[in-house]
Structures are given as C-alpha cells and as structure tokens.
C-alpha positions in Angstrom: 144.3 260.7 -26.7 146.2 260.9 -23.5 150.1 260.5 -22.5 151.1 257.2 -21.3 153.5 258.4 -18.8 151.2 261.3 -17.1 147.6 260.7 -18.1 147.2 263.9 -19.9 144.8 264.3 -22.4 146.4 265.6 -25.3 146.0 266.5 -29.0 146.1 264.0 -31.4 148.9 266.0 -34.0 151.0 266.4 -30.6 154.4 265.0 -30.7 154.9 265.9 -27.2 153.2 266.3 -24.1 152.4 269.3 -22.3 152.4 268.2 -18.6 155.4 265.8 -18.4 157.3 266.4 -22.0 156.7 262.8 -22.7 157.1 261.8 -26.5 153.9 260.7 -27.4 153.4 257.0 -29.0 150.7 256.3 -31.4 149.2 253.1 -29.8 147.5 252.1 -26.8 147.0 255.5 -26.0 142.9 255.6 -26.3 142.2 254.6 -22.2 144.2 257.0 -19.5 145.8 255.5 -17.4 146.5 256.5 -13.7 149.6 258.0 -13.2 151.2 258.1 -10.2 151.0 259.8 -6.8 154.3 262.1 -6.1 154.9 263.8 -3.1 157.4 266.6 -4.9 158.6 269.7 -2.9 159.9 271.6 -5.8 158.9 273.7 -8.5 160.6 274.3 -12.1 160.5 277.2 -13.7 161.7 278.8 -17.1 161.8 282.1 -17.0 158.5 282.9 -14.9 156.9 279.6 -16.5 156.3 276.7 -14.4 157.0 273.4 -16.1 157.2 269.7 -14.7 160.6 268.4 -13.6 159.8 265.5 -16.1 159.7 268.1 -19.1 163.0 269.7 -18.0 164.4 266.3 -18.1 163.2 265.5 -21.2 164.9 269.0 -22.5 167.8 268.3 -20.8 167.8 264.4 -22.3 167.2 266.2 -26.3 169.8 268.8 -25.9 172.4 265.6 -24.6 171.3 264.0 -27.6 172.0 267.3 -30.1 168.5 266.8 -30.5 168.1 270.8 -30.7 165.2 270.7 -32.8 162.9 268.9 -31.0 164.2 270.5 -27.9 162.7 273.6 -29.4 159.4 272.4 -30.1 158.9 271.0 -26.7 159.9 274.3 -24.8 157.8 276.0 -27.8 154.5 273.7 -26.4 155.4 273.9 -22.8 156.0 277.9 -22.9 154.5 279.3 -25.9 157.6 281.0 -26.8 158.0 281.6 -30.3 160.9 280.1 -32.4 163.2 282.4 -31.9 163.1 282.7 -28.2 163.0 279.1 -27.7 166.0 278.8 -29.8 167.8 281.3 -27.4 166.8 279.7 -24.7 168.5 276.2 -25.7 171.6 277.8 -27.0 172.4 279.5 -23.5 171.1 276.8 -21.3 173.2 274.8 -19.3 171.9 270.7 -18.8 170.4 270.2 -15.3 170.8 274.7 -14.3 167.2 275.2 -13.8 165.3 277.7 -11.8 163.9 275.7 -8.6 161.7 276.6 -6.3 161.6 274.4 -3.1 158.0 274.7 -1.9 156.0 273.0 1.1 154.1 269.8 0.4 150.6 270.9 1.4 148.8 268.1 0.9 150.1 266.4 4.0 147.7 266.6 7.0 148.1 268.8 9.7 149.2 267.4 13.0 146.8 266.7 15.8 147.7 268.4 18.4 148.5 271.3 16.3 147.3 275.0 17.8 143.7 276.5 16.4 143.7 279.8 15.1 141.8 282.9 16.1 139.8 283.5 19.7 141.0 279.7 20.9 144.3 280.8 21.9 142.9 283.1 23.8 139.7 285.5 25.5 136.8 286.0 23.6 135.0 289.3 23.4 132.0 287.3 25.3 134.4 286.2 27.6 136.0 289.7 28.3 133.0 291.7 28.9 131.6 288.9 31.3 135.2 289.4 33.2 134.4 293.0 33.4 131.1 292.5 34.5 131.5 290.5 37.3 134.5 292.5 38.2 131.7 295.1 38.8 129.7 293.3 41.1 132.9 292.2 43.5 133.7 296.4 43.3 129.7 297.0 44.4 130.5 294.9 47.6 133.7 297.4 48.4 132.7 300.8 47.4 130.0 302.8 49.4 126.6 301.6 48.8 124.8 304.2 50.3 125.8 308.0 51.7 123.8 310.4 54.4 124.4 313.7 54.3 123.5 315.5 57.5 124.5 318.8 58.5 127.6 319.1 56.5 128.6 315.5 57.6 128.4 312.7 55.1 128.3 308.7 56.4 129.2 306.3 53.6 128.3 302.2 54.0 129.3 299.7 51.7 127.6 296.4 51.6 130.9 294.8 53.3 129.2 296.4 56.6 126.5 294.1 56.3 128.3 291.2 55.2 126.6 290.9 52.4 129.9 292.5 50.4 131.5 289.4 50.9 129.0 287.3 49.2 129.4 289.9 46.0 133.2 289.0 45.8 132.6 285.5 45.9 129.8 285.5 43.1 132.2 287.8 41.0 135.3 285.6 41.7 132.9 282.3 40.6 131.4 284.7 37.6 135.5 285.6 36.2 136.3 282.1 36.9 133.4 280.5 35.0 133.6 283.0 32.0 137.1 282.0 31.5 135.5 278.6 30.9 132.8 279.4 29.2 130.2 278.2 31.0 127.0 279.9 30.2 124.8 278.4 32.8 127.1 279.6 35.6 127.8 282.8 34.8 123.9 283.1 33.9 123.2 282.2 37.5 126.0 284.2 39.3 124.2 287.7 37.3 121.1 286.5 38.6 122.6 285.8 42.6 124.1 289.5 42.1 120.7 290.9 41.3 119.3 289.0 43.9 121.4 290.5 46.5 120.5 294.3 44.6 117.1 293.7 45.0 117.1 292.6 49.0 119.3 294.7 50.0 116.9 297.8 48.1 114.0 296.1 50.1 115.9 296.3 53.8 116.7 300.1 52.7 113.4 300.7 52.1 112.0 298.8 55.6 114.2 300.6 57.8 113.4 304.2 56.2 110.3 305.5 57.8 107.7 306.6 55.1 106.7 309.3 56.8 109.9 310.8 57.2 111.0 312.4 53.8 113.9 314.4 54.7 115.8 310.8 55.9 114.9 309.9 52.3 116.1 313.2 51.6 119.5 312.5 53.0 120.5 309.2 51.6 121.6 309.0 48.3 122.8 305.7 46.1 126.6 305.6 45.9 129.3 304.1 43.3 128.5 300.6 44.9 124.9 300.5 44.0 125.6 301.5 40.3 128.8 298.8 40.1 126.1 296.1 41.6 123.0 296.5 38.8 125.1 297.2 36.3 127.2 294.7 37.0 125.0 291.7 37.4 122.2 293.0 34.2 125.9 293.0 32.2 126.5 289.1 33.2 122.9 287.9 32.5 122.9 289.9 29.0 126.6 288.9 27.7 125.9 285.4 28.8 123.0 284.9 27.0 122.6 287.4 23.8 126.4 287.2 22.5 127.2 283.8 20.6 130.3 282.0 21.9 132.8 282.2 19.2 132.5 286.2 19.7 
C-alpha cells in the first residue's frame, strides 16, 4: 500500500511510514497519490541518519503527546536503531533540537548568463600554440634572414631589407588576432601567405646566386629568420587544422 501523505509505498503490517512518519490508515490507501512538490533547503539528521522534517515532527508531536511508545517504534523504522537506543534517544531529546543541515536547492536552474567552465574562460592549447606560431613568423621578418661570410667579415639581412619583413608582421599580427577568435580558416590562410613569402623569397636567393659560382654559395648561410619563418608558418597550417577546437 502506500502513505497518503507522501506516496510511499510501504508494508502492509506498517503502522508508520518510513519517508514522512505519517501514521498509516487502513483505507483508501490502494492508488498513490502524488505528493507534493517542496522546494526544502534543509536536511534532518539523527545522529548521522537523515530523516524527513515531517518524521521529526511527527516524533516531536508523539513525545508532546507522552506517546513514548510509538515514538520509539517510529525512530526504530526510520533509523534501525534497536530498542534500547531508541529509547535513549527519546529520553534525552529535546522537542524541536534537531541536527539541521542547511543545504543548497539544486534543482533550481542555473542562470543564463552564468560563466562556462573549463578552456571558455580562457586560451585553448589550439589557440596558444597558433599564438606562438605566428609570433614566429613576425620574428622571421626581424631577425637576419640570410649571413655572408667573407674574409673574416660577416653581412646579415633580414627580410625587413626587402620589405618583405613587414608583410611577415602583418600576417602574424592577423594570425594572433584570428587565433584568439578561433577562426580556422584565417589562421589556415595566414600559415599559408607565410609560406608563400618562404618559398619566393628562397626562389629570388636562388636567381640572384650565380650557379656557377659555388664559393658565393659557399658563403651564405640561412640565419635565425629563415628557421622562425618555416617553422613558423608549417606550425599555423598544422595547429589549425589537426588539433580539435575544444583542445
């Protein structure tokens, strides 16, 4: 059968029920019915066992009444506390001293504009390493891009020379700007203007180097620039593409 205060299914021999401590009547008890919604925000206990405010009530409302015997059976079925302890317990309890717990009602829905957890407050390993990237490619345009050694005298040029060291700061400002966003398709495209620029300006090296002449080629070598510039712009491409968003 089930309580008619709670719902509850209980036992048919029970005199009392185990949720709410109602005293069960014997009719009209063979459909549940649908108790009602409560929004409570705190928690009974005796001893370390939780029971509903409506059982300590009822406890409370049995020991007002000198009613100590039922008062033990019901803590008995709400506790499982033999005899004895039960009968402690009403002897040194006080009506309405129970230990209460005030607790957060989590059933209520979060607000809207509430903060996300994890990466959304803030950069994503996909968005770091693109930053570092395309910091790369604005350091090729600055540091030397090429060195000649000649006779104990070494000549450095960086792609800034040319002018085309200004066009690597601007791609790697766009590239930081758009990883911050998250644009794929930008900073996919800035990689692949950086590379661009790596792969010209290794063609113009190689037109103005005579191919007969292999000590020039001898006395150039790549510097930090070069390095920063295809490392740089393969980095973008590859972050942008292989790593997943949320990472």
């Amino acid at each position: 059968m089930y309580c008619s205060n709670c719902g509850t299914k209980i036992e048919d021999q029970a005199n009392f029920c185990t949720n709410c401590g109602q005293r069960v009547v014997m009719a009209n008890n063979s459909t549940a019915p649908h108790p009602s919604k409560s929004n409570t925000t705190e928690r009974f206990y005796l001893g370390s066992k939780e029971i509903p405010k409506e059982t300590c009530d009822r406890i409370d409302s049995l020991i007002t009444q000198d009613d100590f015997d039922n008062a033990t059976d019901l803590v008995m079925q709400v506790t499982g506390l033999s005899r004895s302890e039960a009968e402690s317990f009403i002897e040194s309890h006080e009506v309405g001293s129970w230990n209460v717990h005030t607790i957060r009602d989590t059933s209520t829905p979060p607000e809207k504009n509430a903060p996300r957890s994890g990466n959304s407050q803030g950069l994503s390993t996909k968005k770091i390493l693109c930053i570092i990237a395309s910091a790369l490619i604005g350091l090729s345009g600055l540091l030397p891009y090429v060195t000649v050694s000649f006779l104990g005298t070494t000549i450095s040029k960086s792609l800034l020379d040319g002018g085309d060291g200004y066009f690597l700061i601007g791609i790697a400002i766009i590239g930081i700007i758009f990883s911050v966003k998250g644009s794929k398709i930008a900073t996919i495209l800035a990689g692949a203007a950086a590379l661009g620029i790596f792969f010209l300006e290794n063609s113009t090296i190689s037109k103005n180097l005579d191919t007969g002449n292999e000590l020039a080629r001898q006395m150039l070598r790549n510097g930090a620039g070069y390095y920063c510039l295809i490392i740089g712009a393969i980095a973008l491409i590859v972050c942008s593409v292989l790593i997943p968003n949320d990472r």
